[in-house]
MIKEMI-758680 format. One record per residue (C-alpha): x negated, z negated, y negated. Coordinates in nm, 3 decimals. Layout:
[mikol [X, Z, Y]]
...
# end
This chain:
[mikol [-1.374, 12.194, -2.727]]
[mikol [-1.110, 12.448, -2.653]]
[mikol [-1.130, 12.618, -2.301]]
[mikol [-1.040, 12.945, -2.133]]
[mikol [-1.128, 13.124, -2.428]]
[mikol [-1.451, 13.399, -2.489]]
[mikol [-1.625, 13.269, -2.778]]
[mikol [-1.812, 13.516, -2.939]]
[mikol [-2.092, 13.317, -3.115]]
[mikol [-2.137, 13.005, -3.304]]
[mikol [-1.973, 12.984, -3.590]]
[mikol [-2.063, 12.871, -3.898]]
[mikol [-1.871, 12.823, -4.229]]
[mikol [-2.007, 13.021, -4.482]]
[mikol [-2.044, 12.985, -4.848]]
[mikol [-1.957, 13.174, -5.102]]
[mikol [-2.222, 13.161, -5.411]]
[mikol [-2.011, 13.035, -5.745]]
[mikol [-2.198, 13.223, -5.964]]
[mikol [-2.045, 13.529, -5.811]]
[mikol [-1.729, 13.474, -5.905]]
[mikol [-1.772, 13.392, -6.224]]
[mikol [-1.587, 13.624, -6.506]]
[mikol [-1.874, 13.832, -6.726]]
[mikol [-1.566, 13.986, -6.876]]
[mikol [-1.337, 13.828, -7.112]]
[mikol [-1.058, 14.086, -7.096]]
[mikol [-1.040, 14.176, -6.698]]
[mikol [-1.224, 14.059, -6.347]]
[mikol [-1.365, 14.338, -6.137]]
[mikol [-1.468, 14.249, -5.812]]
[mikol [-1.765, 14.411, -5.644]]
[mikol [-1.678, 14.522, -5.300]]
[mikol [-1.879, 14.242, -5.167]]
[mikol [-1.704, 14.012, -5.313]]
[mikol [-1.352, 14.126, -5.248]]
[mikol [-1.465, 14.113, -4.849]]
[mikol [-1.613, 13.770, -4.932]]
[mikol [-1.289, 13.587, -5.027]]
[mikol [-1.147, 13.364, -4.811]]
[mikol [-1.534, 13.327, -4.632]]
[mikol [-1.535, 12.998, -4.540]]
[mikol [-1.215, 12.884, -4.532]]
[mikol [-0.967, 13.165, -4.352]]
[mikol [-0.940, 13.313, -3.999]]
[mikol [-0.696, 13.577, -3.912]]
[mikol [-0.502, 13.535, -3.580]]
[mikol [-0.410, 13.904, -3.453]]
[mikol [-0.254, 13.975, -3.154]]
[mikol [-0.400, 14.250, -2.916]]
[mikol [-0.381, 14.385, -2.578]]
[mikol [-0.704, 14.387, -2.402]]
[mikol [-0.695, 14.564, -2.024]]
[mikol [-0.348, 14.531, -2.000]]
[mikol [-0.357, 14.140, -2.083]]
[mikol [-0.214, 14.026, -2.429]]
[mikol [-0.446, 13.775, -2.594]]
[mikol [-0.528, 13.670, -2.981]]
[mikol [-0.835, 13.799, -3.178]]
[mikol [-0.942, 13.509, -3.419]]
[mikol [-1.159, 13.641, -3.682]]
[mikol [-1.333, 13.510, -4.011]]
[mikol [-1.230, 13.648, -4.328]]
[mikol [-1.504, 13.881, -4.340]]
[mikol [-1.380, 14.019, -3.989]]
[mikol [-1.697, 13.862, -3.759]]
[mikol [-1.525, 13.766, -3.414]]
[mikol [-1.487, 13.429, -3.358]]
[mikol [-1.298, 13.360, -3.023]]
[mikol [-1.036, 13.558, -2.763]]
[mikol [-0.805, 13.313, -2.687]]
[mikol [-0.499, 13.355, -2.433]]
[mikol [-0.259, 13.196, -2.600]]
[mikol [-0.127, 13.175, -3.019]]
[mikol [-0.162, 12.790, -3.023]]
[mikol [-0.528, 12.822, -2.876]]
[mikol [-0.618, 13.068, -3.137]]
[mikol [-0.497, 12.851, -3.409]]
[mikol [-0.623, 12.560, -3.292]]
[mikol [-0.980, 12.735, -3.251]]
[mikol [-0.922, 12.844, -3.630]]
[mikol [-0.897, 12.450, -3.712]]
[mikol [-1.156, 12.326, -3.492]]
[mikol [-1.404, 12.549, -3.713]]
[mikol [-1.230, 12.411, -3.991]]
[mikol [-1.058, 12.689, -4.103]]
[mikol [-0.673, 12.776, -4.235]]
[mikol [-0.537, 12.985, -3.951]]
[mikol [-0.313, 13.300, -4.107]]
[mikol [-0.173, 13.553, -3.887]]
[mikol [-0.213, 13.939, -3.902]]
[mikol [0.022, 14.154, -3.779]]
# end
């Protein structure tokens, strides 16, 4: 368990449905919105740095943006990101 960090709920991985993906056109894919903010679900968090009163930590978030953890330090947040069993990427 990773400490001195504000968890913002439990986590779970989520799943993306196959059949949503799939290509109903031969010629070009168009994604849905919904399904453009879906990739990655499931298997990316974004590490972004940020500044909260005046203290720097790192925002880890799932690829749909839901919160995941505040941590203090970079190697914290990644290591939160791998704990859930996600690929940690950062944002700048």
């Amino acid at each position: 368990m990773i400490n001195n960090c504000l968890w913002f709920a439990d986590y779970n991985k989520g799943n993306v449905a196959e059949d949503s993906m799939k290509d109903t056109n031969p010629d070009r894919r168009s994604l849905t919105p919904e399904e453009l903010f879906s990739l990655g679900a499931g298997d990316i968090a974004y590490v972004k740095p940020m500044v909260v009163s005046g203290q720097s930590f790192y925002l880890v978030c799932a690829a749909d943006s839901t919160p995941i953890i505040l941590a203090p330090e970079r190697e914290t947040a990644f290591a939160a990101a791998r704990q859930h069993e996600l690929t940690p990427a950062s944002v700048h």
